[in-house]
N, C-alpha and C positions, 0 to 999 in steps of 0.2 A: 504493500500500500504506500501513497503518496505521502510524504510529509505534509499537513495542511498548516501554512502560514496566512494570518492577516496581518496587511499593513494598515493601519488607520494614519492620515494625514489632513492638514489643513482646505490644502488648494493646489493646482498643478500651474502656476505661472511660473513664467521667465527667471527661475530665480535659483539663486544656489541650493538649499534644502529641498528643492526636487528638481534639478540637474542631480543632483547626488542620487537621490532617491530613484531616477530613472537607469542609474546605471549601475545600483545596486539589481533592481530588479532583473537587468537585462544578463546578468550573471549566475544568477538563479537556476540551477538545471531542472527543464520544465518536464523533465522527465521522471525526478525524484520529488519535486515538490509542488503541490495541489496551493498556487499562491492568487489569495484575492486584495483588493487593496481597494478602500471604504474611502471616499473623500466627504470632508463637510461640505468643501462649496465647489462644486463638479464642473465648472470652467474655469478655461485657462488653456495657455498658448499650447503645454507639454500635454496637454488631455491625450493628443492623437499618438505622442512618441511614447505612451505605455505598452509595451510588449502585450503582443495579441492573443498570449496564453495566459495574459493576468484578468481576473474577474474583477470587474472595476462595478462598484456598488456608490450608487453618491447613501449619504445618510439620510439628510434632508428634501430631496429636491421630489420623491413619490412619497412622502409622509400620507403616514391614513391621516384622516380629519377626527381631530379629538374626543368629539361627539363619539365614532365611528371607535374608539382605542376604547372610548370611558364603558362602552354599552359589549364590547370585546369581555374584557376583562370582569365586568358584572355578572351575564350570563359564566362566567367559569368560575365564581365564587371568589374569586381575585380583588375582594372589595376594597381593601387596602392599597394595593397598585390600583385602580381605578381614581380613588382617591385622591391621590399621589399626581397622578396624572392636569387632574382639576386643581389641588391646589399650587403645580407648578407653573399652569399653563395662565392662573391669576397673578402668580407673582413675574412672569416673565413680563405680562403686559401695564401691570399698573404697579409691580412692586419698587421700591429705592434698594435694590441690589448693586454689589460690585461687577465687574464685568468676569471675575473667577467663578465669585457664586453663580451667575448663568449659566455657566456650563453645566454648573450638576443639575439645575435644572431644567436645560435639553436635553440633557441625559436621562432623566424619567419621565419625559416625555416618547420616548423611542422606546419600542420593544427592547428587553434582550435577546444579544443573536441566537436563534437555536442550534446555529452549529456548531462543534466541538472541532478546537482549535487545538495542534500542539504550540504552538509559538504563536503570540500575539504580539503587534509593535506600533508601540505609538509613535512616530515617526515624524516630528515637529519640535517645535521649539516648546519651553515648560510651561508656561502660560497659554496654554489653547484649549480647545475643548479634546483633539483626541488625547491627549493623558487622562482629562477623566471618560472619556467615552470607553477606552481600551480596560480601563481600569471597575469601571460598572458594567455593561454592556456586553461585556464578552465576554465568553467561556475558553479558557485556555490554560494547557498544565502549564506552560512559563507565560512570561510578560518581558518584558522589555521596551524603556523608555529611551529617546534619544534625544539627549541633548546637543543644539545647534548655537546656543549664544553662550554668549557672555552672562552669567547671573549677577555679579559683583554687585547691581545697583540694591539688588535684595537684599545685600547686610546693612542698608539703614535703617534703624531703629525704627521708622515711618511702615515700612513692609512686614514688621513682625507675626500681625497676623497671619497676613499671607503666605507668610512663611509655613507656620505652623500647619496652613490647612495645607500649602503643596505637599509637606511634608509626610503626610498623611495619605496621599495619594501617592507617593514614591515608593512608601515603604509596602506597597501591594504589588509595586513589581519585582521581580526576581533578578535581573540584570540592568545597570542603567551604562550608557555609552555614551562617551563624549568625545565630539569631534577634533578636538584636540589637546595636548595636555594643557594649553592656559582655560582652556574650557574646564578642563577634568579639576584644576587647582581653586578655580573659582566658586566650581560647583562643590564642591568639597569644604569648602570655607565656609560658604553658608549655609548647609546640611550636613553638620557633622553627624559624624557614627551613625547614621544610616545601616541597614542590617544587608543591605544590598549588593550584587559582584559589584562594583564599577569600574570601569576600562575604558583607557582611550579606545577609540575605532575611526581612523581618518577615512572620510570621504571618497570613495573609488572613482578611480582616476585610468582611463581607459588608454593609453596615448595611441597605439594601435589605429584605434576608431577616429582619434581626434585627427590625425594625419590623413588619413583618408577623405574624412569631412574638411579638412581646409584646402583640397584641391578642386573641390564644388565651386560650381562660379556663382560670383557674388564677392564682391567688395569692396573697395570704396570709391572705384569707379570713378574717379577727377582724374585732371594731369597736374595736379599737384606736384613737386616738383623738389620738396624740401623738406623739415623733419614729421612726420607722424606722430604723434603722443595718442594714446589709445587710452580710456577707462571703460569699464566694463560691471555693469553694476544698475542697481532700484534706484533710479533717480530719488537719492531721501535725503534727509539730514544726515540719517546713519551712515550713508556711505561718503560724503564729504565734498559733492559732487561742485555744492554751494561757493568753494573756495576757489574752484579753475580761475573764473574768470578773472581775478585781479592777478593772479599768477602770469597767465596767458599774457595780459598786457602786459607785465614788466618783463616777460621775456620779447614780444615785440617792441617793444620801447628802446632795446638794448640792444636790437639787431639783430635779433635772433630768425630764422626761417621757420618757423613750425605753424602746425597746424593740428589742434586737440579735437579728437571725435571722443563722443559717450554713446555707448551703443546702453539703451534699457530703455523706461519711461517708468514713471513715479511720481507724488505728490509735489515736488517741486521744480519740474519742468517749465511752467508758469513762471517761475523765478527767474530760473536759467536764462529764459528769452529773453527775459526782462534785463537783466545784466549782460547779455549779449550787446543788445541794443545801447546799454546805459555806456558799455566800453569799449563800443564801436567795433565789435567783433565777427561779425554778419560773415566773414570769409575764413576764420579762423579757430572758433568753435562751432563745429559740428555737430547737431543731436541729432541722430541717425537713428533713434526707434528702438524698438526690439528686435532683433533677429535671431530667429530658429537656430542659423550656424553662424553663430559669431567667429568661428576660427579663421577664415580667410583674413578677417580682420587684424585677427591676431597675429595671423602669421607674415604678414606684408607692413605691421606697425615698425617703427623705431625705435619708439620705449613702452614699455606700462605701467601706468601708473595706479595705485592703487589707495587716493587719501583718504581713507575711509576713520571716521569717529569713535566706531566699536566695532570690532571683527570677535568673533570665534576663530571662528576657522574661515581661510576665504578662497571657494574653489577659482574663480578667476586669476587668482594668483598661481595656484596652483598649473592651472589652464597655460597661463603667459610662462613660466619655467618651463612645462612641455617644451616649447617653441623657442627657448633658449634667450628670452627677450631679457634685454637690460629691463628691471624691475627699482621701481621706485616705493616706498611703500609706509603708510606713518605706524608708529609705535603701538600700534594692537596684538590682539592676542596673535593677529596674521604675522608679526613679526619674527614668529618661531620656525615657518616657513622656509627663511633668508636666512642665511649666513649674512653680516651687514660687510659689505666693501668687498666680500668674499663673491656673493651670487649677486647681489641686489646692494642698495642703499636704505636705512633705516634713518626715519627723520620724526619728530614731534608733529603734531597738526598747528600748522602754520605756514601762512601763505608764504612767508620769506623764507624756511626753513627748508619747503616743498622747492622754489624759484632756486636757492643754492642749487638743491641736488641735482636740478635738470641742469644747471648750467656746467657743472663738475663734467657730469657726462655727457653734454655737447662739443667742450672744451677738451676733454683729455679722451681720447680715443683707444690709450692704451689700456685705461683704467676699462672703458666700453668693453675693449677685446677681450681682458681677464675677465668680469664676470660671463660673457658669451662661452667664453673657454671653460670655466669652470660648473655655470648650468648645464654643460656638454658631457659631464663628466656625472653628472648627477643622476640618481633612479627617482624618477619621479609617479611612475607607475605605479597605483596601491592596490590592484588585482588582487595580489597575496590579504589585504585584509579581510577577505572572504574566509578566509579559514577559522576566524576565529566565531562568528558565526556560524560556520560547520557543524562545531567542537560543542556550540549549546546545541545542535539538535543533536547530534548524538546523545548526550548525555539525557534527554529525554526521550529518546528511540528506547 
């Protein structure tokens, strides 16, 4: 028989925690393992690059109508979950709840699943609803939660409750993973003693696939003529996108040739144009969208850049060392990635700090050749982290 795995996730858009997720999946042997994968909100760019032997279930989007769940549950004596049902479906609509508390209360608004799981996985960041959906919802001998960010802002004494109730919801799974060790240090700081395995597990990184996919046509298509600078990234605060533009200038101001694309879209695109406009940039920062295969991108850039405010772990960076690009990158957890002066350059978030480092590696060529040389030398391929996921279904086979 099959190994039967669920994945539970957020949403399948543009983004690094399902890029990851879609290349976990694709490694999956569909021969040994029976894998379905439950999303909350069932669009998104990546919806279609789900492997076509995974059973993709949205949660929400065929919901029975409550009425319909309350008069279920009555007629089978179930008065309790009936109950349950109506008074979460009052508190979601007129109650003053947090937006953690909500989730448990979509959570008893949804049947539990009847099918028996060995491996269940909430496969999100901590704060969402599938940690507690996987965690209520689902019948399975293991559990496994993955964490994608940075928690650190949780040791403020302000989050304490919050604490205690994720806390609570942690300790029902059996294995928790984090994408990277300043993920694993963080998380770990503000969950101590936890009764759970916890392990890094970096993000799968296919390079194989990635080289193949950047000989696709498609890419930036001008006759452009002088330096590329590439970011790659959710147009947000979080990722640092905000800061280009006064960079960009003082490197034009200075003589410099370049030309910055941001390949994503995000909440603050609106901005960006706005400061496009405000620093008379109209020719020299590019917002080029989303794109399905950003690699040609990547492979035909000059530098990448990556100023991002908070990282975990950051596959785009990951993505750009494939490709052996000089790598720029500010002080986050992504800085574990880089060797600094070695592969990349490590800098603080700061538009002066950021303007130095491009100008170092415009200027000095030989400093450019040594990291080229030495990402060359590097395995960046994390294929092999599939074994340790193995290793937990054996141990439940």
């Amino acid at each position: 028989m099959k190994t039967k795995v669920v994945f539970v996730t957020n949403k399948m858009i543009m983004g690094g925690i399902e890029k990851a997720l879609i290349s976990m999946l694709e490694q999956i042997p569909k021969d040994r393992y029976d894998v379905s994968l439950f999303v909350v909100h069932p669009k998104g760019e990546l919806i279609d690059k789900i492997p076509s032997h995974v059973h993709v279930k949205s949660i929400f989007d065929n919901r029975e109508r409550i009425a319909s769940m309350v008069w279920n549950y009555t007629k089978r004596g179930k008065f309790l979950s009936a109950f349950n049902v109506i008074l979460s479906s009052v508190l979601l609509k007129w109650g003053s709840i947090s937006e953690f508390e909500k989730f448990g209360y979509y959570s008893k608004i949804r049947n539990i699943d009847e099918a028996h799981y060995d491996l269940a996985i909430s496969y999100s960041s901590p704060i969402t609803l599938p940690l507690v959906f996987v965690a209520n919802n689902i019948n399975a001998k293991k559990k496994i939660a993955w964490i994608h960010n940075d928690v650190s802002d949780l040791a403020n004494p302000i989050h304490s409750r919050l604490v205690r109730k994720l806390r609570k919801y942690f300790e029902i799974y059996d294995y928790i993973f984090c994408v990277s060790h300043h993920a694993f240090r963080k998380f770990t700081g503000v969950f101590q003693d936890l009764p759970n395995d916890i392990s890094v597990f970096y993000n799968i990184l296919d390079k194989k696939k990635m080289e193949l996919m950047s000989m696709e046509d498609g890419s930036y298509n001008d006759q452009f003529k002088g330096i590329r600078i590439l970011t790659v990234g959710r147009l947000s605060k979080e990722k640092g996108q905000d800061i280009i533009p006064s960079v960009l200038s003082k490197l034009l101001s200075n003589g410099y040739n370049v030309r910055w694309y941001c390949i994503g879209e995000g909440p603050i695109r609106l901005q960006l144009e706005e400061n496009i406009k405000e620093y008379n940039l109209v020719n020299n920062l590019i917002l080029l969208g989303t794109k399905d295969n950003p690699f040609p991108y990547i492979k035909e850039c000059d530098l990448y850049i990556q100023p991002s405010r908070h990282e975990a772990y950051c596959i785009t960076v990951a993505e750009a060392r494939a490709f052996c690009k000089p790598i720029i990158i500010t002080n986050t957890g992504a800085s574990e990635q880089i060797a600094n002066k070695k592969t990349g350059l490590i800098v603080g978030f700061d538009d002066n700090q950021i303007y130095e480092a491009i100008k170092r590696l415009l200027d000095d060529q030989l400093l450019k050749e040594k990291l080229i040389k030495n990402l060359s030398a590097e395995t960046v391929d994390t294929i092999n982290e599939m074994e340790k996921f193995y290793r937990i279904v054996e141990k439940i086979s």
